[in-house]
C-alpha positions as CSV (number, residue, x, y, z in Angstrom):
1,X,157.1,69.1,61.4
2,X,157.9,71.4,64.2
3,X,160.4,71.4,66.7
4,X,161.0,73.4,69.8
5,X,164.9,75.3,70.0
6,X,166.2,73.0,73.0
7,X,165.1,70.0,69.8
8,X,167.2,71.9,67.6
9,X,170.0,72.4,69.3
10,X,170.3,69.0,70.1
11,X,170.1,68.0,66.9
12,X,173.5,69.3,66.3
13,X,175.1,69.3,69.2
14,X,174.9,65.3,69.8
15,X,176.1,64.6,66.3
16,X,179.0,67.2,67.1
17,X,179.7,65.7,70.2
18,X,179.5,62.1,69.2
19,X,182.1,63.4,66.3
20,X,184.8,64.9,68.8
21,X,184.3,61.9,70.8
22,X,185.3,59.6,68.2
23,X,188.5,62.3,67.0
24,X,189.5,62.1,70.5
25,X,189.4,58.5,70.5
26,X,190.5,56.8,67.2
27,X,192.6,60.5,65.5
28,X,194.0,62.6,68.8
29,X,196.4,64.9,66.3
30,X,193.2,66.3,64.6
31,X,191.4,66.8,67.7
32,X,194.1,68.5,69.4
33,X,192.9,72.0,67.8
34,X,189.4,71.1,69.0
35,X,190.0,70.0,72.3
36,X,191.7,73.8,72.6
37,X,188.8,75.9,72.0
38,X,186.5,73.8,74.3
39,X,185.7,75.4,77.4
40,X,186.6,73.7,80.9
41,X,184.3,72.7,84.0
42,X,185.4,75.6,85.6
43,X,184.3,78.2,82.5
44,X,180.8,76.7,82.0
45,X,180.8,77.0,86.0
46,X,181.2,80.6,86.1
47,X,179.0,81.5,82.8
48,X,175.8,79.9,84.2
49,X,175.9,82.5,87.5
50,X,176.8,85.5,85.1
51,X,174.0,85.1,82.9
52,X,171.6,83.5,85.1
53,X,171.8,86.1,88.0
54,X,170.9,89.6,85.7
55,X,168.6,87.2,83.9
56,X,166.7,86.3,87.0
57,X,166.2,89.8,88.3
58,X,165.8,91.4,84.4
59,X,162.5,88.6,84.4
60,X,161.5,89.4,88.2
61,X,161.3,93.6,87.3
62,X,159.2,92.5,84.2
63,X,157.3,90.4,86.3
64,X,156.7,93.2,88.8
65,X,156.1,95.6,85.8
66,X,153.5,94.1,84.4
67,X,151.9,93.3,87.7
68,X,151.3,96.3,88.9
């Protein structure tokens, strides 16, 4: 059986998350630590510009690279 990455990474991540969702619910002192090292809104806000913006023009001079 194969599986693309996105399938992959949701394998774990949804088992991870459903995990820290029930620590957070049913055990909050053993989530605390977890809860720490999880990145805010405003963090996952600001990484999708940084990456996406030198991504986008890293593929577009490829693009233009290998159309000319």
């Amino acid at each position: 059986m194969t599986a693309c990455r996105l399938c992959l990474f949701l394998r774990v991540f949804l088992p991870s998350a459903a995990a820290l969702i029930f620590l957070i619910g049913f055990m909050p002192d053993i989530a605390t630590p977890f809860g720490a090292i999880t990145p805010t809104p405003m963090t996952i806000a600001m990484i999708v510009p940084i990456v996406g913006v030198p991504g986008f023009f890293v593929k577009y001079w490829m693009w233009r690279k290998t159309r000319h």
